[in-house]
C-alpha positions in Angstrom: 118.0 112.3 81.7 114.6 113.0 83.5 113.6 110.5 86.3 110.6 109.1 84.1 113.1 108.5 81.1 115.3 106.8 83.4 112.7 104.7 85.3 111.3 103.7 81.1 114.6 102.5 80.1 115.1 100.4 82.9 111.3 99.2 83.1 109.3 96.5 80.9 111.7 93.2 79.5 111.2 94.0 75.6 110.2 98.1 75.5 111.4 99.8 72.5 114.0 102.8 73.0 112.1 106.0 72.3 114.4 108.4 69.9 114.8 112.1 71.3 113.8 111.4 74.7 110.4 111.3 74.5 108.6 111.8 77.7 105.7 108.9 76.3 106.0 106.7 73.7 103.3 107.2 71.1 102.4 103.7 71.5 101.5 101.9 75.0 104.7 99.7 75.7 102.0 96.7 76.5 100.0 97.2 73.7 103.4 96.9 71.2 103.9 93.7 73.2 100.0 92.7 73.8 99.3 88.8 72.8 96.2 87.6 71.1 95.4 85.3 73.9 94.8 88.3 76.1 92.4 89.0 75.0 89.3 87.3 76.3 90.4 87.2 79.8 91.0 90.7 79.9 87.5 91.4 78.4 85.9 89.3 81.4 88.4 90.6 83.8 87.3 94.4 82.9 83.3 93.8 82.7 83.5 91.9 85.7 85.8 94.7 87.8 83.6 97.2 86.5 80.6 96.0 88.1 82.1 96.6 91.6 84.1 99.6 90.0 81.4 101.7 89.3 78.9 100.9 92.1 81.6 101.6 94.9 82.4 104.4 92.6 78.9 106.5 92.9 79.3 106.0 96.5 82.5 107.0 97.2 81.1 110.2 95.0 79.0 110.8 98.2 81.7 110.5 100.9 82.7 113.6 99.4 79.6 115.5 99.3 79.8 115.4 95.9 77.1 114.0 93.4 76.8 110.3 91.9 77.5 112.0 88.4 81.6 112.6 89.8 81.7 108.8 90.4 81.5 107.8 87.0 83.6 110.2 85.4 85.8 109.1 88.3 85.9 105.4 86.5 86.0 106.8 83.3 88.7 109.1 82.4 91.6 108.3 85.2 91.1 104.8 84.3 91.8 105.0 80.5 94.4 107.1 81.3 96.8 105.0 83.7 95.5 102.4 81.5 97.6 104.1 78.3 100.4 104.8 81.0 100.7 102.6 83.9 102.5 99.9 84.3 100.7 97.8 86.8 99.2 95.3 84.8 96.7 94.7 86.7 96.0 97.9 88.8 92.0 99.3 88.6 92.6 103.1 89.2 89.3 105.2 90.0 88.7 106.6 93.5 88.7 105.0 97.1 87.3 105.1 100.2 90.4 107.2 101.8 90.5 109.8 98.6 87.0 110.1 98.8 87.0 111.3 102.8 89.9 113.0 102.0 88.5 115.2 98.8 85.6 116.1 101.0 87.4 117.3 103.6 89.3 119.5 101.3 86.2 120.5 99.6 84.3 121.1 103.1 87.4 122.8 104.6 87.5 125.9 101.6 84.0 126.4 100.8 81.2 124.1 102.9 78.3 126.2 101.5 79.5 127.2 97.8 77.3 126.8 94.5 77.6 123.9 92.3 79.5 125.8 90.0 81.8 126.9 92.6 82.2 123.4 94.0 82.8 121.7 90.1 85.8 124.6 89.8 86.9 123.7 93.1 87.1 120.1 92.7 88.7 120.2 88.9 91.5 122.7 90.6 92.1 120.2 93.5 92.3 116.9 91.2 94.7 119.1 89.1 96.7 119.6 91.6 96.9 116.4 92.9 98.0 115.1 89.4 100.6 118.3 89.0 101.9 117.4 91.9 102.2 113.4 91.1 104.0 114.3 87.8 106.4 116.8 89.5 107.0 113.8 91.7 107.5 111.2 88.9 110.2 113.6 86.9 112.4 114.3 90.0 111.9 110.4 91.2 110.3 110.9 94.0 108.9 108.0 94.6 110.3 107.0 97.6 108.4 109.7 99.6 105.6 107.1 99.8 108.2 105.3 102.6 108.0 107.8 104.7 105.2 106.4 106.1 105.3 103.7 107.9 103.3 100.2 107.5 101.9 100.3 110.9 101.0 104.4 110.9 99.4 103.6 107.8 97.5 101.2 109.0 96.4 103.2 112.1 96.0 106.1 109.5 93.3 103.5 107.5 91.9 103.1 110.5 91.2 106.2 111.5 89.7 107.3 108.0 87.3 104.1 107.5 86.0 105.1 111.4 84.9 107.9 110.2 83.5 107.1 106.7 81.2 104.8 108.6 80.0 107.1 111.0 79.7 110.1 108.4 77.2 107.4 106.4 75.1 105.6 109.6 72.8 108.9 109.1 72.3 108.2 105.5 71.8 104.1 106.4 68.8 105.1 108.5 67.3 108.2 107.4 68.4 110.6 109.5 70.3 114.5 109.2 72.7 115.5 111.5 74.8 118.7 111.9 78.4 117.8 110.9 81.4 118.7 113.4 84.5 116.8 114.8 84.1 113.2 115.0 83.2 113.4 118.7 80.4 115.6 118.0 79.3 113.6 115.2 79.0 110.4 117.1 77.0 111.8 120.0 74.7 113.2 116.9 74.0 110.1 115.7 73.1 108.1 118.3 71.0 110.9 119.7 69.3 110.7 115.9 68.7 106.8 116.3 65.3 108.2 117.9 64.3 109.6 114.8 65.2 107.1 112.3 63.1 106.3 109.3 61.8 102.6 109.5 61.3 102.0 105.8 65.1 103.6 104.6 66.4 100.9 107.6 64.7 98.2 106.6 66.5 99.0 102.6 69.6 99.8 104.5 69.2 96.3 106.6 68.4 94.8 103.3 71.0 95.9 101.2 73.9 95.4 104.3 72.4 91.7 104.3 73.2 91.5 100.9 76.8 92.4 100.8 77.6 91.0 103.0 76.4 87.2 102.7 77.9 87.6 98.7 81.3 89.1 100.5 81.2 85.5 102.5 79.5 83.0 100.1 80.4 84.2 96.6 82.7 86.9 97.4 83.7 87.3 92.8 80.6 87.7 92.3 79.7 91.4 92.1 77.9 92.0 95.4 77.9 96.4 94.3 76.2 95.8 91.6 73.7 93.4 93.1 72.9 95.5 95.8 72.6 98.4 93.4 70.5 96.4 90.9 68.0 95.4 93.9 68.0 99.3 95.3 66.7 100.7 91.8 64.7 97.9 91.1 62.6 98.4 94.6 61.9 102.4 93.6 61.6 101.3 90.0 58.8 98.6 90.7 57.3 99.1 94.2 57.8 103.1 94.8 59.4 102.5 97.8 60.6 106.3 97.9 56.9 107.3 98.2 57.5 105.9 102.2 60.2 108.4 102.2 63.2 106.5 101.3 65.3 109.1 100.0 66.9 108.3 96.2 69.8 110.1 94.3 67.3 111.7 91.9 68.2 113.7 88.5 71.5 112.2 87.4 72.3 113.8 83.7 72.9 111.9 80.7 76.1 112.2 78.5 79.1 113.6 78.6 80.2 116.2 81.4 81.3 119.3 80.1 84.9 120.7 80.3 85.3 122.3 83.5 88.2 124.8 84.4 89.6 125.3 87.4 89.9 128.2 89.6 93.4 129.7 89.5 92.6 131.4 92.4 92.2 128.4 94.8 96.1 127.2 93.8 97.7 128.4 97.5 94.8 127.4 99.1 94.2 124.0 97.8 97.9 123.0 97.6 98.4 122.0 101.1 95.6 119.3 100.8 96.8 118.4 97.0 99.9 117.4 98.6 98.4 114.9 100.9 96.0 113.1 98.7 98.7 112.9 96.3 100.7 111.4 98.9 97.8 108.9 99.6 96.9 108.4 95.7 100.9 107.0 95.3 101.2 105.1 98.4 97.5 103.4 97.8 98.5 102.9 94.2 101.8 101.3 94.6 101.0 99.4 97.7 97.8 97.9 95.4 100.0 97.1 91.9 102.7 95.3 94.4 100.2 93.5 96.1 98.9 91.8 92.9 101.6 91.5 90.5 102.1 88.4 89.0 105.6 86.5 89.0 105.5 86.9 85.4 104.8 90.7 85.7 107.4 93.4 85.1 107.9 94.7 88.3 106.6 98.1 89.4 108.4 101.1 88.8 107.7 103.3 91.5 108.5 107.1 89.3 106.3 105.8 86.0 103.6 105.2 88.6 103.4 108.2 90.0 103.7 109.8 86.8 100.7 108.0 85.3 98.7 108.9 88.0 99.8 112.0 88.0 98.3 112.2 84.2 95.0 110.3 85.1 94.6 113.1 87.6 95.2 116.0 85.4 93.1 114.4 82.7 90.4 113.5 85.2 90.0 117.4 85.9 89.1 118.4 83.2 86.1 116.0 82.9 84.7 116.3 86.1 86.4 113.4 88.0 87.0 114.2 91.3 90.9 112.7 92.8 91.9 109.0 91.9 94.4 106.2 92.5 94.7 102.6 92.6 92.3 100.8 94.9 92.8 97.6 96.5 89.7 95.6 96.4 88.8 96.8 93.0 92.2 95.6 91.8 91.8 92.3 93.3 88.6 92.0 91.6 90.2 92.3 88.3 93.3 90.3 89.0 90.9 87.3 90.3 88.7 87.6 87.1 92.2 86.7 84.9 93.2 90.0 83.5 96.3 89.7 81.9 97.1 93.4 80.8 96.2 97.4 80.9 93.3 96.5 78.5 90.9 95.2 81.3 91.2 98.6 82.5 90.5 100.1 79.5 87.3 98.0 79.1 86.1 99.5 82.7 86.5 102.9 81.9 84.4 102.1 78.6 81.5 100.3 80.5 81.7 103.6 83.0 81.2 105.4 80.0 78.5 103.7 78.6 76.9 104.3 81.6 77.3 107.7 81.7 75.4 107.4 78.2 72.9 105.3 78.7 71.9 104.1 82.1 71.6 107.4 83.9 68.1 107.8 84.7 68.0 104.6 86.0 71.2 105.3 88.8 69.0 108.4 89.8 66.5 106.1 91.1 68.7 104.6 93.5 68.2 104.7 97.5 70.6 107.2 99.1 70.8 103.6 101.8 72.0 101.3 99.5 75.0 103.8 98.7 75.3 104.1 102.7 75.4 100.2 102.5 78.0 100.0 99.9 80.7 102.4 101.6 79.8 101.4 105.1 80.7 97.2 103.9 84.0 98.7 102.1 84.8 101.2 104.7 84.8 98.9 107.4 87.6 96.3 105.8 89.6 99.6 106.7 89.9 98.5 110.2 91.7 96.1 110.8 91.9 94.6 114.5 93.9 91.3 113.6 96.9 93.8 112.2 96.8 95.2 115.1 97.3 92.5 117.5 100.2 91.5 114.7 102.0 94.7 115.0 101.4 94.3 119.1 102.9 90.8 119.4 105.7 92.2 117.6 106.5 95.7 119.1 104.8 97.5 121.3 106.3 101.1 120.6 104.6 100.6 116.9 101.2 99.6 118.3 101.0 102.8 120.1 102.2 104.7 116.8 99.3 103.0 115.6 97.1 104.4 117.9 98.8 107.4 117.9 97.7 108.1 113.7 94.4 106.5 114.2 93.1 108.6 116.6 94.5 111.6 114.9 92.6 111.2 112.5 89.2 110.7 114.3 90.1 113.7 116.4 92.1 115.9 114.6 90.8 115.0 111.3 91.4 113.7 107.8 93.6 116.2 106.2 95.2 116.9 109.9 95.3 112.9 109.9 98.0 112.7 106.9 100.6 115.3 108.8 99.8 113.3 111.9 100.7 110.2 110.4 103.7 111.4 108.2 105.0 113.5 111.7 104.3 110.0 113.7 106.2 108.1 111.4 109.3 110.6 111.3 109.5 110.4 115.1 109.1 106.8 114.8 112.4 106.9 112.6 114.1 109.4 114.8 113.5 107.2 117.4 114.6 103.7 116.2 117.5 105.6 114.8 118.6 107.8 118.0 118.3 104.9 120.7 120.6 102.0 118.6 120.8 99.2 120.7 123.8 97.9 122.8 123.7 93.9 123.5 125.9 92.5 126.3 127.5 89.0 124.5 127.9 85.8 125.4 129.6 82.7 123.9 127.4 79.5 122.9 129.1 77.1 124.8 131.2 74.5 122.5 131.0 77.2 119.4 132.6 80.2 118.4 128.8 81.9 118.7 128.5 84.7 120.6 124.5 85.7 121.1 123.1 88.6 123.2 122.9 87.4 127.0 119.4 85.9 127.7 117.3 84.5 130.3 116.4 81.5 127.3 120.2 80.5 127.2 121.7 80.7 130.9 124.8 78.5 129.3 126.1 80.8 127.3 130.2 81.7 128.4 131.4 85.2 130.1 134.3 85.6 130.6 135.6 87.9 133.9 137.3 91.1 133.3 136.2 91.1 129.6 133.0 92.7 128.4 131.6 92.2 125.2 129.7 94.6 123.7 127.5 94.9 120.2 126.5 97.6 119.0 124.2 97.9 115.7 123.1 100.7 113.7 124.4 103.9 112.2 126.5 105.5 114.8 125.9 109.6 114.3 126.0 112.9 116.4 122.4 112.3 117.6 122.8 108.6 119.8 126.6 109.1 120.0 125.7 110.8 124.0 123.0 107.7 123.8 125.3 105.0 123.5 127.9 105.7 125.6 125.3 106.6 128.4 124.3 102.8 128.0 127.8 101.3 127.6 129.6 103.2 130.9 126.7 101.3 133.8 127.4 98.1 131.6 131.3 98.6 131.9 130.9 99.7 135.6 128.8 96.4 136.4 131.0 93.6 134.9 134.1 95.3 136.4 136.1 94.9 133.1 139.3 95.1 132.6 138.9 95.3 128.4 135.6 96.5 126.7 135.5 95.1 123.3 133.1 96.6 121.1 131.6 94.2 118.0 130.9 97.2 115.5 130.2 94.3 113.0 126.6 95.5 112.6 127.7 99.5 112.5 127.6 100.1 108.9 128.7 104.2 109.4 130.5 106.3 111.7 130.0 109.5 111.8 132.8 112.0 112.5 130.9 113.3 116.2 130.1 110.1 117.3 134.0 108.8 116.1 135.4 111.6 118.5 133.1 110.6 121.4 134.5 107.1 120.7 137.6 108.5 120.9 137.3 110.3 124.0 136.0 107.2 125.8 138.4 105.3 124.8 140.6 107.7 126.5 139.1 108.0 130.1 138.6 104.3 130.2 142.5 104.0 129.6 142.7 106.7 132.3 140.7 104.2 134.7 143.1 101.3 133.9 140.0 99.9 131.2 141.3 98.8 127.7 139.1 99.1 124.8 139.3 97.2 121.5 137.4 97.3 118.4 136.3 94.0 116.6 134.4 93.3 113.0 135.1 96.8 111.4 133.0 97.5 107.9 136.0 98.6 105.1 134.5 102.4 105.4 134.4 102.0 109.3 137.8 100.9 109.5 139.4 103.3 107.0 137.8 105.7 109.3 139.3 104.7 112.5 142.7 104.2 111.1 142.3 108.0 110.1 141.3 109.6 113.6 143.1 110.3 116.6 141.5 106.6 117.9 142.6 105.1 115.3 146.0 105.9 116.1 145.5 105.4 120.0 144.3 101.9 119.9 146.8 100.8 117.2 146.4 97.9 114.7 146.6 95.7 118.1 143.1 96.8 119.3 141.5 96.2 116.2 140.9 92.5 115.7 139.1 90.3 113.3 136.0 89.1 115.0 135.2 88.3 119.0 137.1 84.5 119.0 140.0 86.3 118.1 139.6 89.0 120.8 138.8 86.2 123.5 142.1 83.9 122.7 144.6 87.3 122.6 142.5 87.9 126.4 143.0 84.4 128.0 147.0 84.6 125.8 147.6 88.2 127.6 
């Protein structure tokens, strides 16, 4: 059984059983179940998500040097798509602010001067990837490869990306050109620019900043995009304010976009890049459908979601959409407006189509500043100082992992910024897991507690010649050396005459680390030093009784829990 038939069975209370293992059932699972009473909620919910959906939409288009036009297909097709698949109730899938940097990059990175043709075959054989990749990922069940990163690398990583989105678009907010380089170059750019700013596209970028900004704090469901938008057109519509060279999107074509076929040739060199913002597309969507799942929801299945988006992708490609996923804030907008099912979605994608159809000359009179505006207010909520001062109050070696992704990818850069982050994490891991930590215990006094040895509980009972030890973790050839370089000073200091070691919180033992065990038990019995073992796991134990220690330390040496190895050391 594949890992998407597996991940259906197991899925939504209610879904039929599908005969011949069909990869998709002909009919949605929560469309067979859909309720009547849906129905107008999820009609509001999708009109009102869609007017932030497709505003932030034909900006994000821009992040990625690519024209307004890709932002609507964007909202079109991938949404009807993971609306048929997904199961996220809830989720609004079209592009965001870290796919968008990310797709330019990609774009930039393999041709940064080619044709539009060139650049349409390019981007339909990147968002193909990035969905092949997705439902590769969903069959074999990969979806926990969005764990490997870690919350606060991600975080850093967000950081890092909305950074730069704002300071790619502060040229655009006030009318300036600059020649694009590392982020470093790029800064100094701008503000040597600021000179040369053009008053009147300011004064709209002031204007439409303003804006968003008092809706996001006063009225924060109402849809401050589209407002912004609606006052941006209306200005070039009814005051020609381009004429005082306010630069607009101009032509935007009406109707459908034509198939587009990507470029075989680009697979190799694309893939790399695929791979990350499919990485990004699963980890934003998932993280997003979590975060707003209802209690009444059925709860996310982490392989049908990749394969869904893997299929929005790969539909998406073919129609012009550039890479897409789950966003956060558009999927809060449509939770808050009381959708109820994958139809809300379904009724975006059909407003972004009818706007495709019908109100395209009127998107082409929009300020190039008012789409600054909109990704610069959205880009920003990327940064997030107060998380962290959390992750800093908590533990300092993650704050600096923090740093660590952000700054790799201002420096570095985007795509660089995903291997950063992924390597960051893994040594973050590698780290945690080789350095286990060893606690010296003490005994609540009056209780059969024993507690790590603090400066907040001076109280607490030692006893001399007897050393209590806990050690937690998974004990394996790589902090085997670790651990007993932290144990012998501790043994050495308290003059001990028995070491007893709580492996209560050891949940595995691994073979190298078992004989190092083994050995130390044996030079400590060589130095007149008795060791006993406390609180053995089943598999732990089994272990033990199996190896040479095992059979050194006898079921004597192994006892129950610490209060049992205190009274046989005051009894001996």
């Amino acid at each position: 059984m594949s890992g998407f038939d597996a991940d259906r069975q197991a899925g939504v209370r209610g879904s039929p059983r599908h005969a011949r293992g069909r990869v998709l059932p002909l009919v949605p699972e929560w469309l067979a179940a859909y309720q009547k009473a849906w129905l107008r909620p999820d009609i509001i919910a999708g009109m009102t998500a869609a007017a932030v959906v497709i505003p932030k939409a034909l900006a994000y288009a821009t992040v990625a040097g690519l024209t307004v036009q890709v932002g609507l297909y964007t909202s079109f097709v991938p949404m009807l798509l993971y609306a048929l698949f997904g199961t996220s109730r809830t989720l609004s899938t079209s592009t965001t602010t870290t796919l968008a940097i990310l797709t330019g990059a990609a774009l930039g990175e393999l041709s940064p001067a080619a044709d539009p043709a060139s650049l349409v075959a390019t981007l339909a054989t990147l968002a193909l990837l990035v969905g092949a990749i997705l439902v590769v990922a969903g069959l074999f069940r990969l979806g926990f490869v969005a764990n490997f990163i870690s919350e606060p690398v991600l975080i850093g990583f967000k950081a890092g990306i909305g950074a730069v989105i704002v300071l790619d678009q502060i040229p655009k907010l006030i009318g300036t050109h600059i020649e694009k380089g590392s982020f470093p170059h790029n800064l100094l750019a701008t503000i040597q620019s600021i000179p040369h700013a053009s008053l009147p596209t300011v004064a709209v970028g002031a204007a439409m900043l303003v804006i968003l900004l008092t809706m996001e704090r006063f009225i924060p469901r109402a849809p401050a995009p589209l407002v912004a938008v609606a006052v941006g057109i209306g200005a070039v519509r009814l005051f020609g304010i381009d004429r005082f060279g306010v630069s607009i999107v101009g032509v935007v074509p009406t109707g459908l976009p034509s198939v587009t076929l990507p470029d075989w040739h680009l697979l190799a060199q694309l893939a790399p890049a695929a791979a990350g913002i499919a990485l990004m597309s699963f980890t934003e969507t998932i993280a997003a459908g979590r975060a707003f799942a209802r209690s009444d929801d059925p709860p996310a299945q982490a392989n049908r979601e990749l394969f869904a988006t893997g299929l929005a992708n790969i539909g998406g490609a073919f129609m012009g959409a550039m890479p897409a996923g789950g966003g956060t804030s558009q999927t809060a907008v449509n939770t808050h407006a009381g959708a109820r099912s994958q139809l809300a979605g379904m009724i975006t994608g059909l407003l972004a189509l009818g706007t495709i159809l019908f109100l395209a000359p009127f998107i082409g009179s929009m300020p190039h500043a008012t789409l600054a505006a909109v990704v610069i207010v959205y880009s920003v909520g990327l940064i997030k100082p107060k998380e962290f001062r959390k992750i800093l109050a908590v533990r300092r070696t993650e704050f600096i992992w923090a740093l660590v992704a952000m700054f790799g990818v201002m420096l570095l850069g985007t795509l660089q910024g995903i291997v950063v982050a992924i390597v960051v994490s893994l040594l973050a891991l590698a780290h945690q897991v080789a350095d286990p930590p060893v606690h010296v215990l003490g005994r609540k006094p009056g209780t059969n507690v024993f507690r790590p040895l603090s400066a907040e509980n001076p109280a607490d009972e030692t006893f001399p010649g007897l050393l209590l030890l806990r050690v937690e973790g998974r004990l394996f050839f790589a902090n085997a050396d670790r651990v007993a370089q932290k144990i012998l000073p501790l043994v050495s200091e308290a003059q001990a005459k028995v070491v007893v070691l709580d492996l209560g919180g050891v949940f595995d033992l691994e073979y190298t680390a078992l004989k190092m065990l083994g050995e130390a038990e044996q030079r400590q019995r060589n130095m007149g030093i008795s060791m006993w073992l406390v609180d053995l796991t089943p598999g732990v134990l089994a272990m033990v009784r199996r190896s040479p220690l095992g059979q050194a330390l006898g079921e004597e040496r192994m006892l129950f829990n610490l209060e049992q190895a205190v009274a046989r050391y005051h009894g001996s």
